[in-house]
CHARMM-style PDB file with segment names, atoms N, HN, CA, C and O in Angstrom:
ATOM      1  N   UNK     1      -0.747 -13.676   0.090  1.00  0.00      PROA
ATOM      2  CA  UNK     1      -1.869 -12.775   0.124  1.00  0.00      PROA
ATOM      3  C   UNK     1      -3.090 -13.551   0.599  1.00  0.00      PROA
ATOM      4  O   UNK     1      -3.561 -14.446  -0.102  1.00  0.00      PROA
ATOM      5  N   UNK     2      -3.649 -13.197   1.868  1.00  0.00      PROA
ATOM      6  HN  UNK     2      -3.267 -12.470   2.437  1.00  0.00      PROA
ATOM      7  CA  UNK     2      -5.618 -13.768   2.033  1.00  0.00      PROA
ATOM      8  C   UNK     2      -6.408 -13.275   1.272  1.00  0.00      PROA
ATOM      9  O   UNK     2      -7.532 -13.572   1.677  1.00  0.00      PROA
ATOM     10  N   UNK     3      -6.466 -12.641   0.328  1.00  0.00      PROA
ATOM     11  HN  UNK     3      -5.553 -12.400  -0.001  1.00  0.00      PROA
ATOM     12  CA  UNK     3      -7.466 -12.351  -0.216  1.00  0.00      PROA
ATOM     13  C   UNK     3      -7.980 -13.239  -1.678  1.00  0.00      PROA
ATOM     14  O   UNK     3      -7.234 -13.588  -2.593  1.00  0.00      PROA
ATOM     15  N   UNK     4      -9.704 -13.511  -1.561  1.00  0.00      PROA
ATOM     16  HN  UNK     4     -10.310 -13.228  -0.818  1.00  0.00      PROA
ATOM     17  CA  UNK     4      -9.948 -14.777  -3.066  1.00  0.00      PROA
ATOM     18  C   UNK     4      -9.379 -13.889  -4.447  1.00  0.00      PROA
ATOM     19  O   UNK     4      -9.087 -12.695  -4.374  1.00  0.00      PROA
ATOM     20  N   UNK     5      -9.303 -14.530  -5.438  1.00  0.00      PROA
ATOM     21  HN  UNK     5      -9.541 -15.500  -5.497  1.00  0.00      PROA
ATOM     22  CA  UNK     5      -8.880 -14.257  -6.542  1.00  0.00      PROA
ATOM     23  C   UNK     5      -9.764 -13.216  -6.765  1.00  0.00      PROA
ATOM     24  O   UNK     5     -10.907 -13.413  -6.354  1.00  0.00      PROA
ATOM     25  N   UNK     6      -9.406 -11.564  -7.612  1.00  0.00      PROA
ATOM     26  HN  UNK     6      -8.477 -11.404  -7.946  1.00  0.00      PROA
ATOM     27  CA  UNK     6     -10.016 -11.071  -8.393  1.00  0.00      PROA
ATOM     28  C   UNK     6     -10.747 -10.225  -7.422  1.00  0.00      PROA
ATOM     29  O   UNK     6     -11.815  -9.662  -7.663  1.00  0.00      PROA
ATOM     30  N   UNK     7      -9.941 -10.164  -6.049  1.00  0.00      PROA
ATOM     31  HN  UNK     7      -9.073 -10.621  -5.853  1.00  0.00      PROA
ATOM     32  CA  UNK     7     -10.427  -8.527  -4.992  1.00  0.00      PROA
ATOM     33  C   UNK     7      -9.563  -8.186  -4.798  1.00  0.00      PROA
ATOM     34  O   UNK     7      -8.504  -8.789  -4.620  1.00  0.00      PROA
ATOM     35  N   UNK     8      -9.867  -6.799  -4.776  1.00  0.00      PROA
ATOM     36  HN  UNK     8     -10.727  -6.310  -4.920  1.00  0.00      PROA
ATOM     37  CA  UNK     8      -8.478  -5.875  -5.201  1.00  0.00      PROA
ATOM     38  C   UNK     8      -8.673  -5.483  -3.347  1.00  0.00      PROA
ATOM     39  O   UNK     8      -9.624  -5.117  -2.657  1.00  0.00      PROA
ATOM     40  N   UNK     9      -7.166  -5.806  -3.068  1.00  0.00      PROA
ATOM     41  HN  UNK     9      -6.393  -6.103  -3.629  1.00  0.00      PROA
ATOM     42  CA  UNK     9      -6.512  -5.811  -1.468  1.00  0.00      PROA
ATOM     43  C   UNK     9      -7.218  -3.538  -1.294  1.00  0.00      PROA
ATOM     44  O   UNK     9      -7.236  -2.660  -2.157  1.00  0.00      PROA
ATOM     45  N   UNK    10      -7.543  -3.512  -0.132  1.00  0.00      PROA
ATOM     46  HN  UNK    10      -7.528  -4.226   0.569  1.00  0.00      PROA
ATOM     47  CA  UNK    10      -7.464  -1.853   0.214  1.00  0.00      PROA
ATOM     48  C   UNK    10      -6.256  -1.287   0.030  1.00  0.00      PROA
ATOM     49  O   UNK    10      -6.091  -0.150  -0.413  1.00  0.00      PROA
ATOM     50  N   UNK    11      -5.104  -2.297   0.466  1.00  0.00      PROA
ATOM     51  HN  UNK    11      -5.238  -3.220   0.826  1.00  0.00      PROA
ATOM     52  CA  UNK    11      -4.093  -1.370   0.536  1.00  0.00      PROA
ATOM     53  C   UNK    11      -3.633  -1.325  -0.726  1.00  0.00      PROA
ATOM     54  O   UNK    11      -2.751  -0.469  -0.666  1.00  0.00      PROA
ATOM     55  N   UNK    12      -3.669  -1.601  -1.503  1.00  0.00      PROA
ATOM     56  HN  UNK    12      -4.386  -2.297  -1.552  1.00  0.00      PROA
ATOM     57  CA  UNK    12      -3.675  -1.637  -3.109  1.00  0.00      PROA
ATOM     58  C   UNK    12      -4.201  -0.712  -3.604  1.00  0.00      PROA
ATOM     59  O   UNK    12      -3.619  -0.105  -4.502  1.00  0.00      PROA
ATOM     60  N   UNK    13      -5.671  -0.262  -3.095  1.00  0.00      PROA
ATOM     61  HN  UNK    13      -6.144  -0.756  -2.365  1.00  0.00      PROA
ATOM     62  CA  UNK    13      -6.277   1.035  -3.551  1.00  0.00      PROA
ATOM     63  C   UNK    13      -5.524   1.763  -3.242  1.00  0.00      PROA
ATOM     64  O   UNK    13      -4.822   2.299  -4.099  1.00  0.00      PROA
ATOM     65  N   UNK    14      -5.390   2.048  -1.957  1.00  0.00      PROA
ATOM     66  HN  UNK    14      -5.961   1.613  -1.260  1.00  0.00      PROA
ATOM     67  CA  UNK    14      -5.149   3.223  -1.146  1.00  0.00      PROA
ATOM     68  C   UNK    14      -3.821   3.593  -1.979  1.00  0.00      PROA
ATOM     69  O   UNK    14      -3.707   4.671  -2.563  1.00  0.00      PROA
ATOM     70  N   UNK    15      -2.837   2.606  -1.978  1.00  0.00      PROA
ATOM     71  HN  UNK    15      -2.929   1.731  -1.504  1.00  0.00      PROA
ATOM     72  CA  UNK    15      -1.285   2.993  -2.898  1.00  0.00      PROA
ATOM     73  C   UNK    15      -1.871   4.062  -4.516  1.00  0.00      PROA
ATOM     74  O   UNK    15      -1.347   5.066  -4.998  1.00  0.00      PROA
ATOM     75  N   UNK    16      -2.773   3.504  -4.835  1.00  0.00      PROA
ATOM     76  HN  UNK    16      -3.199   2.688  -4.443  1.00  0.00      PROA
ATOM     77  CA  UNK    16      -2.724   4.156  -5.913  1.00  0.00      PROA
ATOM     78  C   UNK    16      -3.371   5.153  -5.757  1.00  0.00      PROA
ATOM     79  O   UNK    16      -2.797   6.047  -6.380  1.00  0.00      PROA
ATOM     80  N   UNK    17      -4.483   5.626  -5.151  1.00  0.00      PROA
ATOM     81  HN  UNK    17      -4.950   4.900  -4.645  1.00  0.00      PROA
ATOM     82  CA  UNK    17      -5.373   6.823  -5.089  1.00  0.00      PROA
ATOM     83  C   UNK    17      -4.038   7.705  -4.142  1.00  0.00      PROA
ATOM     84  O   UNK    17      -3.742   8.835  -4.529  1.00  0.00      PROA
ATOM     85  N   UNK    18      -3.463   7.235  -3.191  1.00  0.00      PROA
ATOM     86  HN  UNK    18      -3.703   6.317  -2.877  1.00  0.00      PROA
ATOM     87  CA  UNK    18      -2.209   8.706  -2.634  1.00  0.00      PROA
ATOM     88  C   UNK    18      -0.735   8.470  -3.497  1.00  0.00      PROA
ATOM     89  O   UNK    18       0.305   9.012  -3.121  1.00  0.00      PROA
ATOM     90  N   UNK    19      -0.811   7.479  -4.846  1.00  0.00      PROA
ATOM     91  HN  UNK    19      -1.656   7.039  -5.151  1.00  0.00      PROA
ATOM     92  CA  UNK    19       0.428   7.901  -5.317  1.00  0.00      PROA
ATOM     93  C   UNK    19       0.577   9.255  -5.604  1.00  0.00      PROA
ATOM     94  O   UNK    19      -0.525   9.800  -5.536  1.00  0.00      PROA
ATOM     95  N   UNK    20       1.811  10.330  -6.009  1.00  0.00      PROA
ATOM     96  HN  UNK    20       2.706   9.888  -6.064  1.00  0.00      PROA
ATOM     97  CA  UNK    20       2.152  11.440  -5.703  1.00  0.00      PROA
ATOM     98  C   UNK    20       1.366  12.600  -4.940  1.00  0.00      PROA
ATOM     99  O   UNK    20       1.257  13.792  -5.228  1.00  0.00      PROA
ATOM    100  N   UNK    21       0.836  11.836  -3.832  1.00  0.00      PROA
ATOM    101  HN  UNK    21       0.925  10.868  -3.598  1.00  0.00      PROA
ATOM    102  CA  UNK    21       0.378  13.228  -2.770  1.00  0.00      PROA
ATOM    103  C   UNK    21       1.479  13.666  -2.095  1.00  0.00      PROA
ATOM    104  O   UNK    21       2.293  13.096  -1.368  1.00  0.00      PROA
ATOM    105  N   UNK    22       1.322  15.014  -2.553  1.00  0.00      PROA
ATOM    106  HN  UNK    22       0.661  15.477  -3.144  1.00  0.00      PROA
ATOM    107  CA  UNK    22       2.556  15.312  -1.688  1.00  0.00      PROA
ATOM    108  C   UNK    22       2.635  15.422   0.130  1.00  0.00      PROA
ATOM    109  O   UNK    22       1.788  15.798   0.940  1.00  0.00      PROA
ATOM    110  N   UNK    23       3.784  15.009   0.277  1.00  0.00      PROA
ATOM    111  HN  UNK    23       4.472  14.703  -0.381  1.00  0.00      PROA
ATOM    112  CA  UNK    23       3.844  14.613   1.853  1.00  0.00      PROA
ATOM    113  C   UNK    23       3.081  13.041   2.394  1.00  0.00      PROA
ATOM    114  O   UNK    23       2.433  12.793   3.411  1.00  0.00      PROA
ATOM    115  N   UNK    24       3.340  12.482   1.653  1.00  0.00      PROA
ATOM    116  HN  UNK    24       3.866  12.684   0.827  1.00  0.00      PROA
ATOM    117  CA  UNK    24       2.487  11.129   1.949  1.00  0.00      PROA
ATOM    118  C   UNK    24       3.960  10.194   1.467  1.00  0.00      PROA
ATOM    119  O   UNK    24       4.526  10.334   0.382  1.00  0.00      PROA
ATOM    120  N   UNK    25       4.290   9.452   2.319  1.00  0.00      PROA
ATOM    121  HN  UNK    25       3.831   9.339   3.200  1.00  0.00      PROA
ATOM    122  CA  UNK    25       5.931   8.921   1.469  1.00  0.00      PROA
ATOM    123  C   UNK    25       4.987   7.010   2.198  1.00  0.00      PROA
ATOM    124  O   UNK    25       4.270   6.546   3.084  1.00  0.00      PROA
ATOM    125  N   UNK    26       5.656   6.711   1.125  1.00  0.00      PROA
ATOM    126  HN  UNK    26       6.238   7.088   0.405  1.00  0.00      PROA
ATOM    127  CA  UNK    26       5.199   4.912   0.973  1.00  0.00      PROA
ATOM    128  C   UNK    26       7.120   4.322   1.270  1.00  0.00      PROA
ATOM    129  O   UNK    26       8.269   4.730   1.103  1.00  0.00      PROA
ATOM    130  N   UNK    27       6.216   2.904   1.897  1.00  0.00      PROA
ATOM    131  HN  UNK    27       5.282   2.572   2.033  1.00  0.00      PROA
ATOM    132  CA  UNK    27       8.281   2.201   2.497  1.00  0.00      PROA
ATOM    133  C   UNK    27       7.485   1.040   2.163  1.00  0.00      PROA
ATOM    134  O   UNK    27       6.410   0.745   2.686  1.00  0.00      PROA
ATOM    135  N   UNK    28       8.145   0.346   1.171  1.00  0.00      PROA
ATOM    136  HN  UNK    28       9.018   0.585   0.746  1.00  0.00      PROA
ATOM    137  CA  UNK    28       7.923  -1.137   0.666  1.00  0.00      PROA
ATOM    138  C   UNK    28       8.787  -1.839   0.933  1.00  0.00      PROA
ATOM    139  O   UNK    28       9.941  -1.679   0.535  1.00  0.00      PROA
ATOM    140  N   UNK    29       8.205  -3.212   2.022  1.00  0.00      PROA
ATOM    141  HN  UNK    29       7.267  -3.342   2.345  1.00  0.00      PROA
ATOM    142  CA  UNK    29       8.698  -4.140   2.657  1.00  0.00      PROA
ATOM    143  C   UNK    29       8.805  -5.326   1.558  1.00  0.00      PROA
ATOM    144  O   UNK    29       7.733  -5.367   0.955  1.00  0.00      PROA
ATOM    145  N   UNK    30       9.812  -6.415   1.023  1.00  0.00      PROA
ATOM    146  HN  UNK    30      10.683  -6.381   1.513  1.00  0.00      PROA
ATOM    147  CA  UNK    30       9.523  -7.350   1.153  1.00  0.00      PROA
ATOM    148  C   UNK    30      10.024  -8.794   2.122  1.00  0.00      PROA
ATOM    149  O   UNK    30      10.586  -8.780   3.217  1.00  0.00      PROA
ATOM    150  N   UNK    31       9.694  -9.733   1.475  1.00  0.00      PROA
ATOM    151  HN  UNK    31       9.238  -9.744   0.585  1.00  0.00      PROA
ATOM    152  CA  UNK    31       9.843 -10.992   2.748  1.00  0.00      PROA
ATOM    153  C   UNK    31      11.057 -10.978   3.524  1.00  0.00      PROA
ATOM    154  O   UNK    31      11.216 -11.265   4.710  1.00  0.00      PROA
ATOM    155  N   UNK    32      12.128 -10.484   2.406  1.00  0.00      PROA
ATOM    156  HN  UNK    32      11.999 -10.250   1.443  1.00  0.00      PROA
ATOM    157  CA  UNK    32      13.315 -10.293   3.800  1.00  0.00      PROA
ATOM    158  C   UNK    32      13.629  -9.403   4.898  1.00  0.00      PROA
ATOM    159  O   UNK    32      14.428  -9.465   5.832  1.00  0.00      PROA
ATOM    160  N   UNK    33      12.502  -8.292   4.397  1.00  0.00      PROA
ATOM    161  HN  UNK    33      11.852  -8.241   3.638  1.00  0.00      PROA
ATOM    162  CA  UNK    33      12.297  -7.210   5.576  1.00  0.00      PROA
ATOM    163  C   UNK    33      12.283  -7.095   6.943  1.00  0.00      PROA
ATOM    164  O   UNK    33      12.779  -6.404   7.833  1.00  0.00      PROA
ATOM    165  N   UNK    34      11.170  -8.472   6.712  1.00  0.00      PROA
ATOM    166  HN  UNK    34      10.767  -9.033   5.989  1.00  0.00      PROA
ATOM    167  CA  UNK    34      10.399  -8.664   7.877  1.00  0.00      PROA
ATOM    168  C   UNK    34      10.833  -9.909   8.655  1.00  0.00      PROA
ATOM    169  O   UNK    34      11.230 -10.925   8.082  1.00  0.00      PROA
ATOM    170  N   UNK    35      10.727  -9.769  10.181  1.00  0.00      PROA
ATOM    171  HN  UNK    35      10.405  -8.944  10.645  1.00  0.00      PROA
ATOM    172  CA  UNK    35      11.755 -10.568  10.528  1.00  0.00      PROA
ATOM    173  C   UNK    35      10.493 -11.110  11.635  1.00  0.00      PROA
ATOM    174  O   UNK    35       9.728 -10.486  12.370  1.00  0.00      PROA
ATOM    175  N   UNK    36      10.735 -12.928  11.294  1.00  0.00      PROA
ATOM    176  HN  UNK    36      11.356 -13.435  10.697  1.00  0.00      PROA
ATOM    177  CA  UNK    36       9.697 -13.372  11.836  1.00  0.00      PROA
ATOM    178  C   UNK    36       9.957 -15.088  12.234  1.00  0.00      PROA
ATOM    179  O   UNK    36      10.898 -15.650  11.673  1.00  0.00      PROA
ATOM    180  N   UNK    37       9.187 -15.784  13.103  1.00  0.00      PROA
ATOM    181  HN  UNK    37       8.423 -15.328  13.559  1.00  0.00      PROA
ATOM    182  CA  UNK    37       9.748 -16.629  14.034  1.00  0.00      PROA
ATOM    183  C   UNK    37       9.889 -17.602  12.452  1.00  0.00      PROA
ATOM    184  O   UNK    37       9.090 -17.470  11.524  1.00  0.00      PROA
ATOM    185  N   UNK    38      11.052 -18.537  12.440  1.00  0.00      PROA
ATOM    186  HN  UNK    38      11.700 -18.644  13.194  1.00  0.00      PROA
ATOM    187  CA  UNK    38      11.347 -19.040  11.368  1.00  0.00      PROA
ATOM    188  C   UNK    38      10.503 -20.003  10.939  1.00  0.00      PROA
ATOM    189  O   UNK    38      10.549 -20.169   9.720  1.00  0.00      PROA
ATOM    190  N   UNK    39       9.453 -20.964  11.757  1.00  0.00      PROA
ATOM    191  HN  UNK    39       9.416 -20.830  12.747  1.00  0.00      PROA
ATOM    192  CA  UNK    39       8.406 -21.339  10.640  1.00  0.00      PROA
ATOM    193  C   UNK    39       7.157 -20.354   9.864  1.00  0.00      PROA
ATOM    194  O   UNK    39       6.337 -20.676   9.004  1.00  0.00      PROA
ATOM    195  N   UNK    40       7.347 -19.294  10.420  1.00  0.00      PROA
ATOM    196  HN  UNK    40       8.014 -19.032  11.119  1.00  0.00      PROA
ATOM    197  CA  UNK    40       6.335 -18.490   9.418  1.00  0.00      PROA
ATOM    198  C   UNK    40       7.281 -18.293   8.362  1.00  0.00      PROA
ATOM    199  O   UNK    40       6.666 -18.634   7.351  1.00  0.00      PROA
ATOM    200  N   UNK    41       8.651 -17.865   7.967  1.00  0.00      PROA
ATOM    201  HN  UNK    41       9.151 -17.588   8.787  1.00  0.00      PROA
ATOM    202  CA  UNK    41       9.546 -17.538   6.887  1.00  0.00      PROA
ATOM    203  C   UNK    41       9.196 -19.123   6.566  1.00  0.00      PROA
ATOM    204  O   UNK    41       9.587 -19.125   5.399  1.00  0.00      PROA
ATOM    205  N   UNK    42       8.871 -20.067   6.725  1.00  0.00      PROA
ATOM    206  HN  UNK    42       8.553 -20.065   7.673  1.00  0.00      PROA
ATOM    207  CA  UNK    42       9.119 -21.465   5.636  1.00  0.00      PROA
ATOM    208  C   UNK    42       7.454 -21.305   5.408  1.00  0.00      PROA
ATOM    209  O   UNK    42       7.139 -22.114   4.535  1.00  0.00      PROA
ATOM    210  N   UNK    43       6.864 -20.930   5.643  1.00  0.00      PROA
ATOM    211  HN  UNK    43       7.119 -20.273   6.353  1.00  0.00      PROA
ATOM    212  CA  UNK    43       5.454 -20.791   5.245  1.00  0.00      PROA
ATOM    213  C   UNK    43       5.118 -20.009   4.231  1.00  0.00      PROA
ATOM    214  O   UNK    43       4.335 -20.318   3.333  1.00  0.00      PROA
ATOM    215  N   UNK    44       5.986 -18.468   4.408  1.00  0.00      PROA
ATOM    216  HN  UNK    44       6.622 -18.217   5.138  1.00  0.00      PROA
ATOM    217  CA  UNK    44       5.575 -17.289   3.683  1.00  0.00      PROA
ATOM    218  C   UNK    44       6.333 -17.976   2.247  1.00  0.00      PROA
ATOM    219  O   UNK    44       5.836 -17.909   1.123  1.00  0.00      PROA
ATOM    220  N   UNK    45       7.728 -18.685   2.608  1.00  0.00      PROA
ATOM    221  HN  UNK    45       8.131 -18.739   3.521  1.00  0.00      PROA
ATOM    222  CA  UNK    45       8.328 -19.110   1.749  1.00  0.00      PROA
ATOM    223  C   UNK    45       7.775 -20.336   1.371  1.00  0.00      PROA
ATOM    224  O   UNK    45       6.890 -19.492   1.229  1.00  0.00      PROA
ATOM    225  N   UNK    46       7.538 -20.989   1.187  1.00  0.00      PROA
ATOM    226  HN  UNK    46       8.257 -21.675   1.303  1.00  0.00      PROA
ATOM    227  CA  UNK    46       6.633 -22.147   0.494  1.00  0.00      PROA
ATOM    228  C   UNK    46       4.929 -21.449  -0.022  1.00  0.00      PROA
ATOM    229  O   UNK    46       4.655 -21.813  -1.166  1.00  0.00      PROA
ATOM    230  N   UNK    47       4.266 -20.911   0.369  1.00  0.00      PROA
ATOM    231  HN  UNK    47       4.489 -20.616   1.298  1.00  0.00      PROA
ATOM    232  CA  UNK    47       3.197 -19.912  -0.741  1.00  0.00      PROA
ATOM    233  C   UNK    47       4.027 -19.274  -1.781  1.00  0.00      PROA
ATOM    234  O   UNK    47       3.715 -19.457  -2.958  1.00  0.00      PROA
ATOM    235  N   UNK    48       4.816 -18.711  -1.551  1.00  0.00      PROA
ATOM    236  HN  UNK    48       5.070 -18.562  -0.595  1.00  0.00      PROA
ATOM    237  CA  UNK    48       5.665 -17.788  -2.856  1.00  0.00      PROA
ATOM    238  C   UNK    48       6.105 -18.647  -3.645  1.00  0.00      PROA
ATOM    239  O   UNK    48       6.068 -18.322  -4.832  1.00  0.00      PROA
ATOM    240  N   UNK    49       6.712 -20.124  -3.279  1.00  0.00      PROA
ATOM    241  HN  UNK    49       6.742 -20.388  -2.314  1.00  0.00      PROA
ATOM    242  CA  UNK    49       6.658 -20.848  -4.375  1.00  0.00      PROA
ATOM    243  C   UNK    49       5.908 -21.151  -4.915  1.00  0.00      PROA
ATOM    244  O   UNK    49       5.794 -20.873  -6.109  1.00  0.00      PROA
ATOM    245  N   UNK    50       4.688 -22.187  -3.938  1.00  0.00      PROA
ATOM    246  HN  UNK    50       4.780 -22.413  -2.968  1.00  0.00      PROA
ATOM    247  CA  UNK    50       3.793 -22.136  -4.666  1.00  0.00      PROA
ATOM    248  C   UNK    50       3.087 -21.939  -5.861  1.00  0.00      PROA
ATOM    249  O   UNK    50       2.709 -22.658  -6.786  1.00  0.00      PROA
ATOM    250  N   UNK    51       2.974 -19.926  -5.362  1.00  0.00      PROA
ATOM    251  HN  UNK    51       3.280 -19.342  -4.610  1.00  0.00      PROA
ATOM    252  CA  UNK    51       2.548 -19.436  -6.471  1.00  0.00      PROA
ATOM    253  C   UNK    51       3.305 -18.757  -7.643  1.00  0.00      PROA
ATOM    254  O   UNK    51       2.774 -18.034  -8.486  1.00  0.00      PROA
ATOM    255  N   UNK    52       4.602 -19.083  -7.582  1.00  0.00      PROA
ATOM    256  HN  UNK    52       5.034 -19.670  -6.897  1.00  0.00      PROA
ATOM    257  CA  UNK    52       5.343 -19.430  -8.811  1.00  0.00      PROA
ATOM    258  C   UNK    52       4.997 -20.084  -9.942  1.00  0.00      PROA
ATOM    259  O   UNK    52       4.753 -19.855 -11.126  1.00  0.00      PROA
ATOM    260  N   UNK    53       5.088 -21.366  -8.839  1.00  0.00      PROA
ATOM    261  HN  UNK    53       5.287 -21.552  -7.877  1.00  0.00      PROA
ATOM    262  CA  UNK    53       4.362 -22.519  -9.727  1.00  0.00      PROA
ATOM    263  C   UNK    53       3.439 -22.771 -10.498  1.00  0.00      PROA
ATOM    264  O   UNK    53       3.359 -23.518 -11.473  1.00  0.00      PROA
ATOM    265  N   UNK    54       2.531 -21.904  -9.859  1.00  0.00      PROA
ATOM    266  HN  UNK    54       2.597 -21.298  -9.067  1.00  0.00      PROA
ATOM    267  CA  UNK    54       1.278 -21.936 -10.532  1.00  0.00      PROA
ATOM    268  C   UNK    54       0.906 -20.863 -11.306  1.00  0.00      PROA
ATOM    269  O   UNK    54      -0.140 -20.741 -11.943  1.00  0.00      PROA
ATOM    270  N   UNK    55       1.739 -20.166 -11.222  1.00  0.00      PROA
ATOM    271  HN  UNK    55       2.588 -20.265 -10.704  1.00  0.00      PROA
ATOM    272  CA  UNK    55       1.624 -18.890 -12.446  1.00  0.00      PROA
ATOM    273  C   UNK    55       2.577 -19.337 -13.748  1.00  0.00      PROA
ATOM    274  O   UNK    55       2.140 -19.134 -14.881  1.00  0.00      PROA
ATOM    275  N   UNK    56       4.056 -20.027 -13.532  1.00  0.00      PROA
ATOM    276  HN  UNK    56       4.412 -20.192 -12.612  1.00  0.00      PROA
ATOM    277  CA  UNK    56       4.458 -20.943 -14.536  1.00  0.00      PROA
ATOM    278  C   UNK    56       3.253 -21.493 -14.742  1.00  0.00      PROA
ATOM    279  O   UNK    56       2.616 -20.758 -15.497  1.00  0.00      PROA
ATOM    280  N   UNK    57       2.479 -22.691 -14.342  1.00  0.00      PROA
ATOM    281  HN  UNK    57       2.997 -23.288 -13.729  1.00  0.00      PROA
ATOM    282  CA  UNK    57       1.944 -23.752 -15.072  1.00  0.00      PROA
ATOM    283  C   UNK    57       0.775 -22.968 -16.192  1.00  0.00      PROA
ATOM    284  O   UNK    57       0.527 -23.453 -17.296  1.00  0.00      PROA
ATOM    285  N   UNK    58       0.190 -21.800 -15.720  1.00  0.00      PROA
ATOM    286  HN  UNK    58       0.392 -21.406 -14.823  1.00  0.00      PROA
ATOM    287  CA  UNK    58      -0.722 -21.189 -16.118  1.00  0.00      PROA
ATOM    288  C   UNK    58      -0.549 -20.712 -17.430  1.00  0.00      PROA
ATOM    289  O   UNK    58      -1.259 -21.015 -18.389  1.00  0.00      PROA
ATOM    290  N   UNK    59       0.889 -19.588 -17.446  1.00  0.00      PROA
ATOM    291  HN  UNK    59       1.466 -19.341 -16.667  1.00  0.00      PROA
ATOM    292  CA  UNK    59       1.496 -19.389 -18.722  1.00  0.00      PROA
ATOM    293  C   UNK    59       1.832 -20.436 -19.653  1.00  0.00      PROA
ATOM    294  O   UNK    59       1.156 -20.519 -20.678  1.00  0.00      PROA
ATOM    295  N   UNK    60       2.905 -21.362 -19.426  1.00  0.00      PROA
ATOM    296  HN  UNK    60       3.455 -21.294 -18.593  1.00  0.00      PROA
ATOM    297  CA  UNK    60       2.823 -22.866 -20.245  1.00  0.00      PROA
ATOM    298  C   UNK    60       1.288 -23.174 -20.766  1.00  0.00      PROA
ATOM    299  O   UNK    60       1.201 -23.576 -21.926  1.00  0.00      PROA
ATOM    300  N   UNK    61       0.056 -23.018 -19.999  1.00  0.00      PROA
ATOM    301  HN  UNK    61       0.127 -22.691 -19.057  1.00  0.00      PROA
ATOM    302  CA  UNK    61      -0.254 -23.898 -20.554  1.00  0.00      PROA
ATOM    303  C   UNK    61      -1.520 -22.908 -21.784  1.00  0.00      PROA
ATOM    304  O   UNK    61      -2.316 -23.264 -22.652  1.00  0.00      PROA
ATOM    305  N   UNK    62      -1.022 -21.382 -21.114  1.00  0.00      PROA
ATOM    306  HN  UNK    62      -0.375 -21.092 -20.409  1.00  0.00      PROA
ATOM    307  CA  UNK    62      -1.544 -20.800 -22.225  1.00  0.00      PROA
ATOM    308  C   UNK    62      -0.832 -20.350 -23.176  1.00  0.00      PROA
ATOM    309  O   UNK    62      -1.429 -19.689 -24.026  1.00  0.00      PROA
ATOM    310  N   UNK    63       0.416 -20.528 -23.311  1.00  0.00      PROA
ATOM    311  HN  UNK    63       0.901 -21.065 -22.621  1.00  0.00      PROA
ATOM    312  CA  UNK    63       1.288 -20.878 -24.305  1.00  0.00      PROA
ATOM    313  C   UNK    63       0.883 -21.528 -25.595  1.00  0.00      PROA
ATOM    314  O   UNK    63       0.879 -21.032 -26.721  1.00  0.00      PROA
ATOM    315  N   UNK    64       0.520 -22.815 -25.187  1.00  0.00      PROA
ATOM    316  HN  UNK    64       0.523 -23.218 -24.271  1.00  0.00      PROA
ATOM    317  CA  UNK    64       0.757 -24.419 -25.562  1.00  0.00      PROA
ATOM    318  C   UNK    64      -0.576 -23.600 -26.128  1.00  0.00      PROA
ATOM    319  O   UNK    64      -0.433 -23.345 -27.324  1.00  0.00      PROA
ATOM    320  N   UNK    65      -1.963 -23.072 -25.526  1.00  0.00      PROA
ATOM    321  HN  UNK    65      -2.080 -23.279 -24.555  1.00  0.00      PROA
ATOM    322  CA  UNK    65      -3.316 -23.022 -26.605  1.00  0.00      PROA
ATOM    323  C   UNK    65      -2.799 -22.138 -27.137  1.00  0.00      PROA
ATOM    324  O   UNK    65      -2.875 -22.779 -28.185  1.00  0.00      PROA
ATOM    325  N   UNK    66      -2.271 -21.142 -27.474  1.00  0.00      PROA
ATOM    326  HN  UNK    66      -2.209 -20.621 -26.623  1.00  0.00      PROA
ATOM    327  CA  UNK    66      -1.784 -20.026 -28.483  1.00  0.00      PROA
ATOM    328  C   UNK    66      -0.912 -20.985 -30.038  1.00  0.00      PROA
ATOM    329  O   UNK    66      -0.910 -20.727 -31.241  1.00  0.00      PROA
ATOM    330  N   UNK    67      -0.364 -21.952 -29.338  1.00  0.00      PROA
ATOM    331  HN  UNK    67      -0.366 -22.161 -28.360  1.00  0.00      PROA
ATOM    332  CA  UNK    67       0.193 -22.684 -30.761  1.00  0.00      PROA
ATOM    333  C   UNK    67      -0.749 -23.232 -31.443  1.00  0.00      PROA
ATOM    334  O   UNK    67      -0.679 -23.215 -32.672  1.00  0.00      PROA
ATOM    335  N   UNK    68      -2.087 -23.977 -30.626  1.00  0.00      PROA
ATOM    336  HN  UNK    68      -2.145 -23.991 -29.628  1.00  0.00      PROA
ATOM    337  CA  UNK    68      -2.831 -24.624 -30.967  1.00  0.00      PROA
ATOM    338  C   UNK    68      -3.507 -23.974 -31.910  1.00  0.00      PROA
ATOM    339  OT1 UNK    68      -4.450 -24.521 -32.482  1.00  0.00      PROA
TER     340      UNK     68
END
């Protein structure tokens, strides 16, 4: 995702303000959908780890202050 932490993407709005309009149909892509020259797939794929990672480390480490 380009967008800084804590802005909500348009197309994010938009999904939710036309969820059940009728006649409006939504097609959700993800990364294997989309078919793209193979260093962008090691790119898209290395951010998604990334931010694995860093959403693990985040939970752990608000874990760890909840025991505290």
């Amino acid at each position: 995702m380009d967008l800084p932490r804590g802005v909500q993407s348009g197309l994010k709005h938009v999904l939710d303000v036309l969820d059940g309009v009728e006649g409006i149909g939504l097609t959700r892509f993800n990364n294997k959908d989309v078919v793209r020259h193979p260093l962008v797939q090691k790119v898209v794929d290395a951010y998604d780890k990334f931010e694995k990672a860093e959403k693990n480390k985040r939970d752990s480490s608000a874990t760890k202050s909840e025991k505290n």
